[in-house]
C-alpha positions in Angstrom: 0.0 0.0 0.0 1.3 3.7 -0.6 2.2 5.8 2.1 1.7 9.2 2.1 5.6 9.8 1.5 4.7 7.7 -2.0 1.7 9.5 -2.8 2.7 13.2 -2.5 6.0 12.3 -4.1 3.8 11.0 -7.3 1.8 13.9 -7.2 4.6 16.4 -7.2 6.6 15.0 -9.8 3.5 14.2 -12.2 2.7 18.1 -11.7 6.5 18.9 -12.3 6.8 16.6 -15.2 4.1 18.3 -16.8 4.6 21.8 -16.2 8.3 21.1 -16.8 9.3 22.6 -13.4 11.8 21.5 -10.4 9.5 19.0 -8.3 11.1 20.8 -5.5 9.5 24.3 -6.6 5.8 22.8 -6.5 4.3 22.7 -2.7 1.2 21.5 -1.4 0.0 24.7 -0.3 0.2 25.7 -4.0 -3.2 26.8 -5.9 -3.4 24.6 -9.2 -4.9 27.8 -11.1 -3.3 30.8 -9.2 0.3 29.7 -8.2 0.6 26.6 -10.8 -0.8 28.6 -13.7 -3.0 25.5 -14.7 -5.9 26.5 -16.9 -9.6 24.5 -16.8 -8.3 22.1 -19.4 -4.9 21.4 -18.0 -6.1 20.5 -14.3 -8.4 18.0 -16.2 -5.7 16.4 -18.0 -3.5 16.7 -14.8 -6.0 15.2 -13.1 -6.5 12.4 -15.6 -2.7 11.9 -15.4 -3.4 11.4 -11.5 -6.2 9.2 -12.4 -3.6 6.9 -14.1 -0.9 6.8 -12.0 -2.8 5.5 -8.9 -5.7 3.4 -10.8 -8.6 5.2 -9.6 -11.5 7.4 -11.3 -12.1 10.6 -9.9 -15.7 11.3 -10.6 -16.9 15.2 -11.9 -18.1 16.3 -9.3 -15.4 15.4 -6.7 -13.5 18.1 -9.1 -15.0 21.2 -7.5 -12.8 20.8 -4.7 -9.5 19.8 -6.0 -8.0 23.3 -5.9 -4.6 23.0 -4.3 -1.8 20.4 -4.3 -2.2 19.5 -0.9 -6.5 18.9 -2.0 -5.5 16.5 -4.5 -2.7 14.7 -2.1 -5.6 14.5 0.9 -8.3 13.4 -2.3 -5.9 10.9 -3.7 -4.6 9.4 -0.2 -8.3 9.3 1.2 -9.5 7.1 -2.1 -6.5 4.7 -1.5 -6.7 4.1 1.8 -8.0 1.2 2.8 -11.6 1.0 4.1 -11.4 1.0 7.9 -12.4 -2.8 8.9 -16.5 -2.9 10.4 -16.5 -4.9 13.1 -18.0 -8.4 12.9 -21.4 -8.6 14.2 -22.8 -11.8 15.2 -26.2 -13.0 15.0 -27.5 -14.8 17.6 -28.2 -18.4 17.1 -31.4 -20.0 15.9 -33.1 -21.2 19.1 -34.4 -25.1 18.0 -37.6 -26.2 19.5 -37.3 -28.4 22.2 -40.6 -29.8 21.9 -41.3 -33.0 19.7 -43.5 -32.5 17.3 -46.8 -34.8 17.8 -48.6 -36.8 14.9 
């Protein structure tokens, strides 16, 4: 399973590799619009690129709030994480009749 180490690492470097910038330069506090310069169309296909990378659909309208780095680490790392266990719950036993049944 990734760690969080492995995910922000991907993250970084796929946004680095495709705004051809020093992985090291691109933070999690930074805005994908404001501070990355991404348009509508490139966060999409950054996005896709994510999508890729760790096997997982990221449905429209979970877009909306992918706005920073950091959104898209927490987003990514929540949706690979694995489901917290539930707790087994056991039914009680069927009761059997004691009584014999009488032709």
């Amino acid at each position: 399973m990734a760690n969080t180490i492995d995910v922000s690492g991907k993250i970084i470097q796929a946004l680095a590799d495709y705004l051809k910038r020093d992985a090291a330069a691109i933070k999690p506090t930074h805005h994908l619009r404001d501070d990355l310069g991404l348009d509508s169309m490139a966060v999409i296909e950054m996005l896709y690129r994510i999508e890729e990378v760790f096997n997982l659909q990221i449905p429209d309208q979970d877009l909306v709030g992918l706005t920073t780095v950091g959104h898209v680490i927490a987003y990514v790392e929540g949706r690979i994480a694995p489901a917290p266990a539930k707790a087994a719950v056991k039914k009680p036993a069927a009761k059997r009749s004691t009584k014999s049944k009488k032709a």
